[in-house]
N, C-alpha and C positions, 0 to 999 in steps of 0.2 A: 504494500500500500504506500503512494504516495501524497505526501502532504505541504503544501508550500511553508514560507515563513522566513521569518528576518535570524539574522545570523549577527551577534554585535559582540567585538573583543574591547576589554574593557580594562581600564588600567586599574582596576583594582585589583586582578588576579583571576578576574573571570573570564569564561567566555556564556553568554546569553544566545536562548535563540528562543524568538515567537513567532509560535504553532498557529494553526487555525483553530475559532474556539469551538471547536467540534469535541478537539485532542481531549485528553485526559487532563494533560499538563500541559497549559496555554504556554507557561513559560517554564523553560529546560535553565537550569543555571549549573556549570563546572567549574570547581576550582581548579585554574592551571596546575597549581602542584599534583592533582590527582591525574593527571595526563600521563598515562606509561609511552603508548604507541600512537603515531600520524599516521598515518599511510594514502598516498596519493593512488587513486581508484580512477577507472576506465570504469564510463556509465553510457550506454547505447554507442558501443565504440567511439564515441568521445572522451578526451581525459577533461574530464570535468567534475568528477567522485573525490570525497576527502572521508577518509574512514579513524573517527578518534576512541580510544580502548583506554578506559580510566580504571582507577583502583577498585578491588571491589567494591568497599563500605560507600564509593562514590553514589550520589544521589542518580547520577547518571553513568551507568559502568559502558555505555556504548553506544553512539551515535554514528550515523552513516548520512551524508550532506553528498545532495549533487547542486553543483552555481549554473548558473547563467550561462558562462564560457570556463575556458581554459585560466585568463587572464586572472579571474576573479579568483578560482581555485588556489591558484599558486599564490597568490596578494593574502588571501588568507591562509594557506599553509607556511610562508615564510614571517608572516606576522607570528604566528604561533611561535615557530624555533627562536624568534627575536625577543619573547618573551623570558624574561630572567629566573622568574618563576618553573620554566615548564621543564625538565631534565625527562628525556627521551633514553628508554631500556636500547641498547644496541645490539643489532644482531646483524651481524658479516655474512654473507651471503657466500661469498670462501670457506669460513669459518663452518657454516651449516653444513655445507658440501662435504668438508674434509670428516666432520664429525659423524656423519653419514658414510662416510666409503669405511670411516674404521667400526662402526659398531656401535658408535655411542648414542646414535639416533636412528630409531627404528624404522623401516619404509614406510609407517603409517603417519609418522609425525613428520618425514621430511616430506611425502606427498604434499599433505598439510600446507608445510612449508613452502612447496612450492606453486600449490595455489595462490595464494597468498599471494607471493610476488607476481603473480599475471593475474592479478586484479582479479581472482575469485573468492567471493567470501560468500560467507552465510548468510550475510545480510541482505543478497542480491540476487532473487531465482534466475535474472538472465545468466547470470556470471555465477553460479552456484559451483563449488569443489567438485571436479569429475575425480574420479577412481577406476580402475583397468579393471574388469571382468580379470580374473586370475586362474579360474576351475572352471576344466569344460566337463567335467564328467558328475549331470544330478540325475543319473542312474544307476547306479551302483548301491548297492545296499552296507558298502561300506568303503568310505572314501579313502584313496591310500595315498599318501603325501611325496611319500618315498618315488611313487613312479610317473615318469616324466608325461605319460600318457597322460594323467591327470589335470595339465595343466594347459590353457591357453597360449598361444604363441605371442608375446609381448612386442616381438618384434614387425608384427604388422598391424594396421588398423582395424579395427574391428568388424570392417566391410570387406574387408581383405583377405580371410581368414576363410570362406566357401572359395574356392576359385574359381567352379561354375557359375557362382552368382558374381564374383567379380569379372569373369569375361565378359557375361553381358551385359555388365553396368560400364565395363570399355567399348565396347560394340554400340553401345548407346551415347557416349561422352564424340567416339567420333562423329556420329552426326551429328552432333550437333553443331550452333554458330557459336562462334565467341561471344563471353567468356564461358569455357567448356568447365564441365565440372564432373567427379566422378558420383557425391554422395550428393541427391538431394534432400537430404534428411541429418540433422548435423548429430553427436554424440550427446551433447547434454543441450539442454534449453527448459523452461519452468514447467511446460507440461510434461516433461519426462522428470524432474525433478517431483514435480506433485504427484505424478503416475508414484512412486516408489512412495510418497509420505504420505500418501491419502487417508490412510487409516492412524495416522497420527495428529496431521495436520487436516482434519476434514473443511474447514473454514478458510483456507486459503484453496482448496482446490473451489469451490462453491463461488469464491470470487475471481477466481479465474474463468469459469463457466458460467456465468451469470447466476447463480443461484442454483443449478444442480450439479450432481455426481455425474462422469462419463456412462455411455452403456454400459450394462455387466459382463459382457464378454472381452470387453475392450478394456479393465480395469488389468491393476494388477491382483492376479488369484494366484498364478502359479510361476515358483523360482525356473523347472525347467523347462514350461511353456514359453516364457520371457528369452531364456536363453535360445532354445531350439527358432522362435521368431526372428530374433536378433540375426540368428545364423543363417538366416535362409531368406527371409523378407526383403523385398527389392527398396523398401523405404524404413527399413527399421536400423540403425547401426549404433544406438545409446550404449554406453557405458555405464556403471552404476553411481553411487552415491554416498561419504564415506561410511551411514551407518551401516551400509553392508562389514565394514570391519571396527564396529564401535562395540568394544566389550562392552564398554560404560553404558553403554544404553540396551544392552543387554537383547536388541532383536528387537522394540515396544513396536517399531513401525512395522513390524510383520501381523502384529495382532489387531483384530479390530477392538477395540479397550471399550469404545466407548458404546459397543451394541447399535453399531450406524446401520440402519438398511437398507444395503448396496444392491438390492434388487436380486434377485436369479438370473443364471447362466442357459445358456440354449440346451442344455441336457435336464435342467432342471433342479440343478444343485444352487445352496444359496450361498453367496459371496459373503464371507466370513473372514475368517485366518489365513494368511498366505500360504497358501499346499508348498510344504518346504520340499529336499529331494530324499529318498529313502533315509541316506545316509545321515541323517540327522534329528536326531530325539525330538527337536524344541527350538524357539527362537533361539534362545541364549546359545544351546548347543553348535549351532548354523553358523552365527557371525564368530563363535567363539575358533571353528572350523578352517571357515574362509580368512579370519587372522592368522592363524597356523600358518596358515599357505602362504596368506601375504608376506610372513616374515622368512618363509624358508629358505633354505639355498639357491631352490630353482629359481625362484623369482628374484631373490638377490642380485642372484647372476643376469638377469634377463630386463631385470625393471627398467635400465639407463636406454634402452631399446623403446621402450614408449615413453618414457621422457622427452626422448627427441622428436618423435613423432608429436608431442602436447604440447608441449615449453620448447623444443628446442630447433636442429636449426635441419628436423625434415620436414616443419610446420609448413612453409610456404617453401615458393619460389620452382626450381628445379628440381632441388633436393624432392621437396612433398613429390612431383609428380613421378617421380622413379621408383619412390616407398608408396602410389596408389595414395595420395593421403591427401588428395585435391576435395573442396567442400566451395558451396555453391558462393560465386563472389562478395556476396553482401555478409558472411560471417567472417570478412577479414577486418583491420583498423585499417584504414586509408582507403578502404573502396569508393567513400562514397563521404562528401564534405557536406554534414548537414548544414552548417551556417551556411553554407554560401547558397541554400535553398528556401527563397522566398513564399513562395506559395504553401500558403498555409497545409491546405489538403495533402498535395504532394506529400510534405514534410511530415506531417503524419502518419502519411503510409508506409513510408522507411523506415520511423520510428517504429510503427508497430512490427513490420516484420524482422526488423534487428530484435528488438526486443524478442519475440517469440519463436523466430526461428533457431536462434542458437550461436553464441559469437566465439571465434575462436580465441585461446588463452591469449595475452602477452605474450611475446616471445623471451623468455630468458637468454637462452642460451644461444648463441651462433655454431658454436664449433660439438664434435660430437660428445656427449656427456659421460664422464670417468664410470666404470665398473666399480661395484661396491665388491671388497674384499671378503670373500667368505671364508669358512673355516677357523675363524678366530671366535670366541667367547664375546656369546651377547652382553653386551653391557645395557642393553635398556629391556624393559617387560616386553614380553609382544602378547599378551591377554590375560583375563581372568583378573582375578584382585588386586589390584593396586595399580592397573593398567595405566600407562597417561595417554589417555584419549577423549577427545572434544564429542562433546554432546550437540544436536544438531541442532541449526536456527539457535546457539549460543555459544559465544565463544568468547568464556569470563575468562576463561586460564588463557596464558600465551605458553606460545613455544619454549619461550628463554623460561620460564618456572618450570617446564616438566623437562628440559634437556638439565640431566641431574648431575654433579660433578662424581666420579667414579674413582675409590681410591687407587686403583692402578693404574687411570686413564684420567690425570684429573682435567676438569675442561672451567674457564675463564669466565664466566658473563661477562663482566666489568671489572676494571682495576680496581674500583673501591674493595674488594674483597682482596686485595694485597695487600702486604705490611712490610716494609725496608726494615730489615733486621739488623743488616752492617753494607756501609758503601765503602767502597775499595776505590780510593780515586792515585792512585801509583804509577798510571802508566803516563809516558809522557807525549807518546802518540796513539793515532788509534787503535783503539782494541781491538780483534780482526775475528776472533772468537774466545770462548768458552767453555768449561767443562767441569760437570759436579762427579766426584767421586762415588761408587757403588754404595759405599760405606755410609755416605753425608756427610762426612767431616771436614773435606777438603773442597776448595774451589781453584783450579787451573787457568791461568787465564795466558794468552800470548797477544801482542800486538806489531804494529811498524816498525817501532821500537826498538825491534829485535829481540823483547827483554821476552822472557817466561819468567812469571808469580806463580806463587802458590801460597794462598790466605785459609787458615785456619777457620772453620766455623763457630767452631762452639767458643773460641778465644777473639774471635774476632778483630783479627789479627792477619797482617802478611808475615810468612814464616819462611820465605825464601824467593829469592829476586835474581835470576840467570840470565847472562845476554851469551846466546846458541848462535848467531850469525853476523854477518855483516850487514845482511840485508832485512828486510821483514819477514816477519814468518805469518804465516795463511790461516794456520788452524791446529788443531790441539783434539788428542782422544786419548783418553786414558782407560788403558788396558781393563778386563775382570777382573783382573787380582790387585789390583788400586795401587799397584808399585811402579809399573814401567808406561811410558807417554813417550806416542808416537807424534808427532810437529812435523808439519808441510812448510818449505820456505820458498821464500821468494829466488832461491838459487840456487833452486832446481832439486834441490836435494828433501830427502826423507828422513828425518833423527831420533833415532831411539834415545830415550833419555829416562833414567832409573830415579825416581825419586826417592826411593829407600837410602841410597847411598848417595844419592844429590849429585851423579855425575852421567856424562853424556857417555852411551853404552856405542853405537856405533850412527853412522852418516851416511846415505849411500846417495847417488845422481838416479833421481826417480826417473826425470822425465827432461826433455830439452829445451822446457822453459818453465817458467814459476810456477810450482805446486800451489795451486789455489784453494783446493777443499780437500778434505779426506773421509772415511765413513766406514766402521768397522762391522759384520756382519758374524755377530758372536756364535751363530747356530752354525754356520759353516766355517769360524776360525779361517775370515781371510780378512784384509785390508782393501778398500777399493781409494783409488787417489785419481783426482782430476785437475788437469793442467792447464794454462796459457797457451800450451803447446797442440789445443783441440783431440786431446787424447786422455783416454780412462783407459789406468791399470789396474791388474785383480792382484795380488800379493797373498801368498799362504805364507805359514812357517814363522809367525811372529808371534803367535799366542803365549809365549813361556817366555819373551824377550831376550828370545836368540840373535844373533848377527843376519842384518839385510844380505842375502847373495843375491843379485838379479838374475843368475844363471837359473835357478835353482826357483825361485821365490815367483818372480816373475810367471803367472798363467794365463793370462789374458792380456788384451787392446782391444779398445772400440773408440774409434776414431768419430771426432764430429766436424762439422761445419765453422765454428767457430768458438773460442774459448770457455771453457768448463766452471761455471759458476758454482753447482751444487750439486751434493749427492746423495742419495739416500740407500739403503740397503734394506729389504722388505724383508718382514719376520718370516 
């Protein structure tokens, strides 16, 4: 529902805005300090959307504003951050990514996440959160996770997925005139979002239809009538909706709760509870299921494949039309300049069919989206008690409260949760890197200088000050056994150096020009070092802080294009 009204920032710390007095509340008041998150929103593929998420005890925990224009938008989004008052939660969208490839954020919450950043929220049935069908198998009388058969192919669209029905949705794309398209039916839009909440939200599907419910045969009844349609239907190709993997809501929108009479079906059965597939007891048990799956390895592995197809960068252009993933021109941003359309009628025709037809995500990404690492220990819940998952049409918690810091994996929100314990200011040029000891006790540090520190923790103290070169040195590791440090230098060389006995163990000519980085790879017991010289070396035989031989030592090169900035070495 939309409602017009005045929007006024106010040097008292507020922001005001009046409603028409129909509303509840004629007049909204926020105090800036309760202000966590802004977020600049795409409303009728215009950016014209400001979306504000305050504290909870706030009188107003969430409002959703579309302006006039663009201009306006922004006039009032940077009046907001210019406000002294308003301190904004921060979240790196690197940051999310990387915490995501290692484990620490689970594929429901970085979904989430990455709605979000292409302007889909809850607040907006056009722009509503899509989510990938995951399970093609609701026949089986017991669903097996383990086998690959189980699952959807992620890496094509969901139209894409019958190839008979997609050759002749190509067969029909060629005749057509420009602009050609493959789907005339887009994946999400409000009445496939209402389609899935109707039995929760009965009151918003009734305003979307003037006052009644869809036919009954045409509702949603059944999980794998839905699906088998989706698979075969020359106009159906939706994706779901995140309650499909909401523990927290436990399945509510599968049930009819509130005894609505959805009418009878053409066999004569009456539209009630959603016919789930064998394989599933009960609401709860369903989503409980389908999260299983969301968070497994297959889909792990596979998820960054419809990423690029939603967010990223096989959405449009080229790219879309070689992954099938073309949708009908008016669901892109820039098809079609409403301002610059006068005629009232017109302009409302666009408006409605953008609105109900279905608009495609933001684009996030351009280039193709990293695989998430499997095989390593979850560190977030993926269902059942203590879940962190967003309840639907509400979204009081943010991201940045349920991505949890993990004592093996600890992760940042903001530096206020930092504390300076001892600053080491010794070195007399830059410091080039860094290194904390297995133990804690010590901190290593090397710079341009030439010099190598090492500062005592718990004394808080430097406890030794060595100049190892003539030239700068690159970088610093210090061995498992917290006794011997390997340093990369600016000339060319690689230095074993024993801190137990405080003297330089051996030196050897790494590479033919400045060792720039180094990175040691404890499971396999090698050294990897990267140079100026556009070459990576792999090193064994240094675990025990034996003598460098390159004869010997030396197992690898991979050469690159230009100078070797960083390295890393995957668990």
């Amino acid at each position: 529902m939309l409602t017009s009204g005045v929007v006024l920032l106010h040097d008292n710390a507020r922001l005001y805005m009046s409603t028409a007095p129909l509303i509840q509340y004629p007049v909204l008041k926020i105090r800036l300090p309760d202000i966590k998150r802004i977020v600049q929103r795409r409303f009728l593929l215009r950016q014209v959307g400001l979306e504000i998420y305050c504290e909870s005890n706030s009188q107003v925990t969430h409002l959703y504003l579309s302006l006039k224009s663009e201009a306006e938008r922004d006039a009032l989004y940077q009046g907001l951050l210019d406000q002294p008052s308003v301190h904004l939660e921060n979240t790196e969208q690197e940051m999310m990514t990387l915490q995501w490839q290692n484990g620490v954020l689970s594929n429901y919450d970085y979904l989430l996440y990455l709605n979000s950043m292409a302007d889909r929220t809850f607040s907006d049935l056009t722009q509503y959160p899509v989510f990938p069908w995951v399970i093609q198998d609701y026949s089986s009388l017991k669903l097996n996770l383990d086998d690959s058969k189980s699952y959807r192919d992620l890496s094509k669209p969901i139209g894409a997925l019958n190839e008979v029905r997609l050759a002749r949705l190509k067969e029909r794309c060629e005749e057509m005139s420009p602009p050609k398209f493959l789907y005339g039916s887009h994946y999400s839009a409000p009445g496939f979002v209402l389609f899935y909440l109707v039995r929760k939200y009965p009151h918003y599907m009734l305003c979307l239809q003037n006052g009644r419910f869809d036919h009954p045969d045409r509702m949603f009844n059944s999980v794998p009538d839905v699906w088998k349609n989706v698979m075969t239907n020359m106009s159906d190709f939706k994706e779901v909706i995140p309650a499909f993997y909401d523990t927290e809501g436990v399945g509510d929108f599968l049930v009819n709760t509130y005894g609505i009479n959805f009418g009878y079906r053409h066999d004569g059965t009456k539209n009630g509870d959603v016919q789930l597939p064998p394989w599933a007891t009960g609401p709860q048990d369903f989503v409980k299921k389908l999260r299983d799956a969301l968070e497994s390895d297959h889909v792990s592995n596979m998820l960054h494949h419809w990423i690029d197809l939603i967010f990223g960068y096989k959405q449009t252009g080229s790219e879309a039309k070689k992954a099938d993933n073309l949708f009908y021109y008016l669901c892109y941003e820039g098809a079609v300049d409403l301002d610059s359309i006068h005629d009232l009628n017109q302009r409302h025709a666009l408006e409605v069919q953008i609105m109900e037809f279905g608009q495609i995500p933001k684009q996030i990404f351009t280039l193709p989206h990293p695989q998430r690492r499997t095989g390593i220990p979850a560190l977030m819940p993926t269902g059942g008690d203590g879940s962190a998952a967003s309840s639907e049409m509400d979204e009081r918690s943010t991201l940045q409260e349920r991505v949890h810091s993990v004592s093996c994996f600890p992760v940042w929100h903001s530096f206020s949760t930092l504390k300076n314990i001892a600053p080491f200011q010794t070195h007399k040029e830059a410091v080039t890197a860094v290194a904390v000891a297995g133990n804690k006790q010590f901190v290593v540090s090397v710079g341009q200088d030439s010099l190598l520190k090492m500062y005592s923790i718990s004394e808080k103290r430097q406890v030794r000050s060595v100049t190892l070169s003539s030239m700068a040195l690159s970088s610093c590791i210090i061995m498992p056994d917290d006794k011997s440090l390997i340093i990369g230098s600016w000339d060319n060389n690689i230095i074993l150096y024993n801190m137990e006995f405080g003297r330089e163990m051996d030196s050897v000519r790494g590479h033919e020009d400045a060792v720039s980085c180094l990175a040691w790879g404890n499971k396999n017991q090698i050294l990897v070092s990267g140079s100026w010289d556009c070459s990576v070396r792999v090193w064994q035989g240094m675990a025990e802080g034996r003598r460098i031989k390159p004869s010997s030592s030396l197992i690898a090169q991979f050469d690159h294009d230009a100078h070797i900035s960083c390295l890393s070495v995957t668990r």
